[in-house]
C-alpha positions as CSV (number, residue, x, y, z in Angstrom):
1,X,98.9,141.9,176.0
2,X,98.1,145.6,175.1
3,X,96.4,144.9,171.9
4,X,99.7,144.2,169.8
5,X,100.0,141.6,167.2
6,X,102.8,139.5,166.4
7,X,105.1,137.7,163.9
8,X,107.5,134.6,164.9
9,X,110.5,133.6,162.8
10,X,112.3,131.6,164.7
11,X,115.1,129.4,163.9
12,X,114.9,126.2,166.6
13,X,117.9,124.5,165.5
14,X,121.0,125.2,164.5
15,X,121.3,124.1,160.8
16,X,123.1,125.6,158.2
17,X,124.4,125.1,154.8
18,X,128.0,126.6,155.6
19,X,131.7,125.7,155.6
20,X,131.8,122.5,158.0
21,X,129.0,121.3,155.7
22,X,130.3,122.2,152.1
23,X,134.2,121.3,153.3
24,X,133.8,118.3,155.8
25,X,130.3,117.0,153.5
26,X,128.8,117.1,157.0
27,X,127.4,119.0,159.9
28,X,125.5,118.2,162.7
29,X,121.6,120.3,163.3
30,X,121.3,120.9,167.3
31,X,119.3,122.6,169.9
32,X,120.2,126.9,169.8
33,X,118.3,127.0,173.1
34,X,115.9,129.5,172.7
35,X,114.0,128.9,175.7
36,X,110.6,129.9,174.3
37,X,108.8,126.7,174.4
38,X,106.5,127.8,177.7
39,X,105.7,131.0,176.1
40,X,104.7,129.2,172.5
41,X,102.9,126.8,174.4
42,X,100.7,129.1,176.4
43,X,99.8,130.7,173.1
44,X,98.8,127.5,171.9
45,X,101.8,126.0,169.6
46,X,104.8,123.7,169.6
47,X,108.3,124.3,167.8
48,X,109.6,120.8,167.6
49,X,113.4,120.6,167.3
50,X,113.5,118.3,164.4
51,X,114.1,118.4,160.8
52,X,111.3,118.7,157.7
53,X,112.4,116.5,154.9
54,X,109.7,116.8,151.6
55,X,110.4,115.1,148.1
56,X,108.9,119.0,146.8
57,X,112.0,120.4,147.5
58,X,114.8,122.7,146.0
59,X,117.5,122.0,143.9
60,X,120.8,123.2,144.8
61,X,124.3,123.1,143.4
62,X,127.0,120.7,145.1
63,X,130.3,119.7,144.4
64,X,129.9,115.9,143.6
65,X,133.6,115.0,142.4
66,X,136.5,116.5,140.6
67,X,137.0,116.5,136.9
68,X,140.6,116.7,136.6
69,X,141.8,118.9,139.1
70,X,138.2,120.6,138.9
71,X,135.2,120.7,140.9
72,X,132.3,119.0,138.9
73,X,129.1,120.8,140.2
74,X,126.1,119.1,139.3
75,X,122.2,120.2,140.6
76,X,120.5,117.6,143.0
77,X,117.4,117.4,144.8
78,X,118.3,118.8,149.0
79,X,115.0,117.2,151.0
80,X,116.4,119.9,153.8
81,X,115.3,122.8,152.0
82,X,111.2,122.5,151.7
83,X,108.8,123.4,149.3
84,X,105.8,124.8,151.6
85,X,102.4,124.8,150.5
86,X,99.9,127.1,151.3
87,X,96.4,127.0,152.9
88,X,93.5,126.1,150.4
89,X,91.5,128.1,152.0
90,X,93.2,131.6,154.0
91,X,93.6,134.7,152.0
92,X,97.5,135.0,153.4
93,X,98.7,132.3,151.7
94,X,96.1,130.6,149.1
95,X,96.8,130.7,145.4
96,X,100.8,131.4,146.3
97,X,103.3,129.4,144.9
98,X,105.8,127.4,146.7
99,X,107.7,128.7,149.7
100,X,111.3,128.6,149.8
101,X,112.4,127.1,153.1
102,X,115.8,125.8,154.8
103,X,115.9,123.9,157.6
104,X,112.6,124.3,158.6
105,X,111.3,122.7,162.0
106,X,107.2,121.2,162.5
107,X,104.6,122.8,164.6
108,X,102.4,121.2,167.0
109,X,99.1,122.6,168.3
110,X,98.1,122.3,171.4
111,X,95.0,123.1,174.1
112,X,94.9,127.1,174.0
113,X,91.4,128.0,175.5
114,X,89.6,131.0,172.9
115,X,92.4,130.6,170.4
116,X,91.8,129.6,166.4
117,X,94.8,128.1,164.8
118,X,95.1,128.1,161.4
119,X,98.0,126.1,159.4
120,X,99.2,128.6,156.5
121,X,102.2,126.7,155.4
122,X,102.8,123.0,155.2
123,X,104.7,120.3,153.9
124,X,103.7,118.3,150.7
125,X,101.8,115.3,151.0
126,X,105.0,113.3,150.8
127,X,106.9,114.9,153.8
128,X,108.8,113.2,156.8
129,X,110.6,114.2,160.2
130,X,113.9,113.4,161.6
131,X,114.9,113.9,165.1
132,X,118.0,116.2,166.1
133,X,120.8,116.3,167.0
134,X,121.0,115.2,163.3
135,X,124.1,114.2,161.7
136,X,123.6,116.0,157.8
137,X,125.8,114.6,155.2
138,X,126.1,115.7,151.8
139,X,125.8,112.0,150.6
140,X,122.2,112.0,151.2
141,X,122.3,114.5,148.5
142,X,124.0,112.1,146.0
143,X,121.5,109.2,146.7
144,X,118.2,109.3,144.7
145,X,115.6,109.7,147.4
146,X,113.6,106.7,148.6
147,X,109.8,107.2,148.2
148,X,109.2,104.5,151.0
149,X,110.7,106.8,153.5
150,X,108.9,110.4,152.9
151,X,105.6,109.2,154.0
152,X,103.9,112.1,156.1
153,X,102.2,114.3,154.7
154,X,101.0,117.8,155.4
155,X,103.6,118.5,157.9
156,X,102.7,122.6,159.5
157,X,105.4,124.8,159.6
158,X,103.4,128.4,159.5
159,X,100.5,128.4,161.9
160,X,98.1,131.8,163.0
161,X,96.7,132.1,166.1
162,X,94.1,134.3,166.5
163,X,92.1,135.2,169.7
164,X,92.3,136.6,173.1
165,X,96.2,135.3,174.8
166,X,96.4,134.7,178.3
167,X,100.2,135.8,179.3
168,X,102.7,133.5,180.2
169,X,103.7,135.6,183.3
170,X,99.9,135.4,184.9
171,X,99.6,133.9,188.3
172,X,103.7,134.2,188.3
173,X,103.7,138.2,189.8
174,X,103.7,138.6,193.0
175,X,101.6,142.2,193.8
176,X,104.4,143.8,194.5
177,X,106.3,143.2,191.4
178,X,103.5,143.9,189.1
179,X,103.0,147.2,191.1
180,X,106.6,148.1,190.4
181,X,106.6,147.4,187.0
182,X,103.2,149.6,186.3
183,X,104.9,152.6,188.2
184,X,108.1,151.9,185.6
185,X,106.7,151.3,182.5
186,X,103.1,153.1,183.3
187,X,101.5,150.2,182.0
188,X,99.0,148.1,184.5
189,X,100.1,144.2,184.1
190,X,97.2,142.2,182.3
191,X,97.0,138.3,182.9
192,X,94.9,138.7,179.6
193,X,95.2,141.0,176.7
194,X,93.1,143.5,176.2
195,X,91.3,143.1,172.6
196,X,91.3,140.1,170.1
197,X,95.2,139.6,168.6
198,X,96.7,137.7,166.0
199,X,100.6,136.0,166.4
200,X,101.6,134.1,163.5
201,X,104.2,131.6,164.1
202,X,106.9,130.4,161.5
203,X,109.4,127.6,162.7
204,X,111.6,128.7,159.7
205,X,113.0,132.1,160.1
206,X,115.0,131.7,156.7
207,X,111.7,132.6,154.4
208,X,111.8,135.7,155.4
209,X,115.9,136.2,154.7
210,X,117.3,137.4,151.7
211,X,120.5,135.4,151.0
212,X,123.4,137.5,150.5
213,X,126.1,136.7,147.6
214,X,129.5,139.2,146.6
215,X,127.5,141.2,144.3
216,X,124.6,141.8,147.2
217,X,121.7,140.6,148.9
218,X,119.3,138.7,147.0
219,X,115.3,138.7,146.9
220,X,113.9,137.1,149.2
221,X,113.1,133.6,148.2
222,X,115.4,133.6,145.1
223,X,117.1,130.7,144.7
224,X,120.7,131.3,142.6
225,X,120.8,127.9,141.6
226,X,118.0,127.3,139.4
227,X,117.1,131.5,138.8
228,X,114.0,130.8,140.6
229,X,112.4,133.0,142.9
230,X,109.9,131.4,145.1
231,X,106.7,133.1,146.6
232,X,108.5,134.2,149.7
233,X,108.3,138.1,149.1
234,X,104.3,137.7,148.4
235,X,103.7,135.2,151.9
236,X,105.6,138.2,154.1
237,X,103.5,140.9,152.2
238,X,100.2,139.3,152.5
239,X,101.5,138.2,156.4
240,X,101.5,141.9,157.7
241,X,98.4,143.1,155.4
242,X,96.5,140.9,157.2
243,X,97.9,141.3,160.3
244,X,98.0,145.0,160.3
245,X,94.8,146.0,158.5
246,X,91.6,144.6,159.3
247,X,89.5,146.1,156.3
248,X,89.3,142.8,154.4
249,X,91.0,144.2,151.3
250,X,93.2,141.5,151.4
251,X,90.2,138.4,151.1
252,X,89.7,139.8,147.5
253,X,93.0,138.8,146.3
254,X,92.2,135.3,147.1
255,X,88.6,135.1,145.4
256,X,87.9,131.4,144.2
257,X,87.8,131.2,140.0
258,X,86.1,128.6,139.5
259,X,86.6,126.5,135.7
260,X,82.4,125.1,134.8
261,X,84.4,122.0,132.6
262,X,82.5,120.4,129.5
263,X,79.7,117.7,130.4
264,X,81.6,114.6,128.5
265,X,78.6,113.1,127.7
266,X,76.6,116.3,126.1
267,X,79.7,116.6,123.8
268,X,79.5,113.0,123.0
269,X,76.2,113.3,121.4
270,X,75.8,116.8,120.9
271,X,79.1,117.5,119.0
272,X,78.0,117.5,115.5
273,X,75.5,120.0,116.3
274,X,77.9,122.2,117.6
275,X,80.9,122.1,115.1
276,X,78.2,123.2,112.8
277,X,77.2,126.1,114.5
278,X,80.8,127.1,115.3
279,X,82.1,126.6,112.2
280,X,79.3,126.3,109.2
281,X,76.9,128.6,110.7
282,X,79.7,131.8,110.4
283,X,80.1,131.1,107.0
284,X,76.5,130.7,105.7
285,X,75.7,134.2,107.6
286,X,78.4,136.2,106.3
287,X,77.3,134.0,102.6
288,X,74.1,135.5,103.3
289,X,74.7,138.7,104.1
290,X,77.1,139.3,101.2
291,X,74.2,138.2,98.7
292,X,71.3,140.6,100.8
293,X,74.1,143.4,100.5
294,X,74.2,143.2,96.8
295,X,71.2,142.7,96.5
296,X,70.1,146.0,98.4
297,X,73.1,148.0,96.3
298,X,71.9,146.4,92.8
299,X,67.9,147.3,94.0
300,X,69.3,151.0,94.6
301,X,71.4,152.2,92.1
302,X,68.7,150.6,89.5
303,X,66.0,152.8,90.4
């Protein structure tokens, strides 16, 4: 409300990959109770608590039978861990690659008078939602996905809000209190904040982790299983440039390059034409310069 700006990680559900899961081959993805759905609302956005499945998703290691009386590990395909695509068109996160997600949650926008939302990260075009609680099983992993069922597509999961925010506490003070808390904090209270702000809202709070192994914490976005590392590191980076500093700087790291591809037609019937000058034309100049050379040398030295 005083002119701050914002970034949201937040985590809605409780889902992780850990013991219950990797022991028990199943764990169950529930509510953590954050209680900041009036707050993310006012501002103009929706955490659902659900589940983003997406065929563009990472592989992962899992234990899918012994061998003996050892583990066989093979790679397979976990729809619970997303591959996000950027915006085509804002600087923060166009011309990235994939983001590394886990358990990432959709975002809903909704009626937020003088605010501009902007999706930055999304699902692929072959998404879906699940409702929670969720029952996740490590069979689902061992199944080949069904293309039927992944049928949304574009699914937000990273959304900017920029604008002027009306706080959720307006209307809510009585006089007194907001009196009391000006003489504490030396701050007036403002029902609205005081210049244009920028929150940017993640319903993922795993893309900006670094996962942590024996030998020490990872980069961020690295996945171990396939030595991959995602575009993580560069969607945080170009988050709080553009958040931070105003200058512009960062719009020129997201220029357009645009390819000018071959009229099909023109090469059709012109292609003869040009073979020769590419390849014929070269050789009959440096032919005829040879023979001008001696020429010039022969015309020299005989005088």
């Amino acid at each position: 409300m005083h002119g701050g700006n914002l970034i949201w990680m937040v985590d809605n559900l409780h889902a992780e990959l850990d013991d219950s899961l990797l022991k028990n081959h199943e764990t169950v993805a529930y509510d953590r109770g954050l209680n900041l759905e009036d707050l993310f609302f006012k501002y103009g956005v929706r955490i659902n608590p659900d589940l983003v499945l997406d065929m563009q998703c990472a592989n992962v290691n899992f234990v899918t039978g012994m061998q003996g009386d050892k583990p066989q590990i093979n790679l397979l395909s976990w729809p619970y861990y997303p591959l996000l695509n950027g915006s085509l068109t804002h600087p923060i996160s166009k011309n990235l690659d994939p983001v590394y997600s886990k358990f990432a949650n959709s975002i809903d926008t909704v009626k937020a008078p003088g605010i501009v939302k902007t999706v930055l990260l999304q699902s692929s075009k072959n998404g879906r939602i699940i409702g929670t609680p969720a029952l996740i099983t490590l069979e689902s992993a061992k199944t080949s996905i069904d293309p039927s069922e992944f049928t949304r597509p574009d699914i937000p999961v990273a959304v900017l809000l920029e604008g002027h925010f009306r706080s959720l506490y307006a209307n809510r003070l009585s006089s007194a209190m907001a009196d009391t808390l000006a003489n504490v904090y030396h701050q007036p209270f403002l029902a609205m904040d005081s210049s244009e702000s920028r929150v940017l809202v993640c319903a993922d709070a795993d893309i900006a982790m670094n996962e942590v192994t024996r030998q020490g914490p990872l980069p961020m976005g690295f996945n171990k299983d396939i030595n991959y590392r995602f575009a993580n590191q560069d969607f945080i980076d170009n988050s709080l440039d553009y958040i931070l500093n105003p200058s512009g700087i960062l719009e020129t790291r997201a220029k357009d390059f645009t390819l000018r591809l071959l009229d099909p037609k023109k090469v059709e019937q012109d292609h003869s034409f040009w073979q020769f000058v590419n390849i014929v034309l070269p050789v009959l100049l440096v032919v005829l310069s040879g023979f001008v050379f001696q020429w010039l040398r022969k015309r020299k030295y005989q005088s």
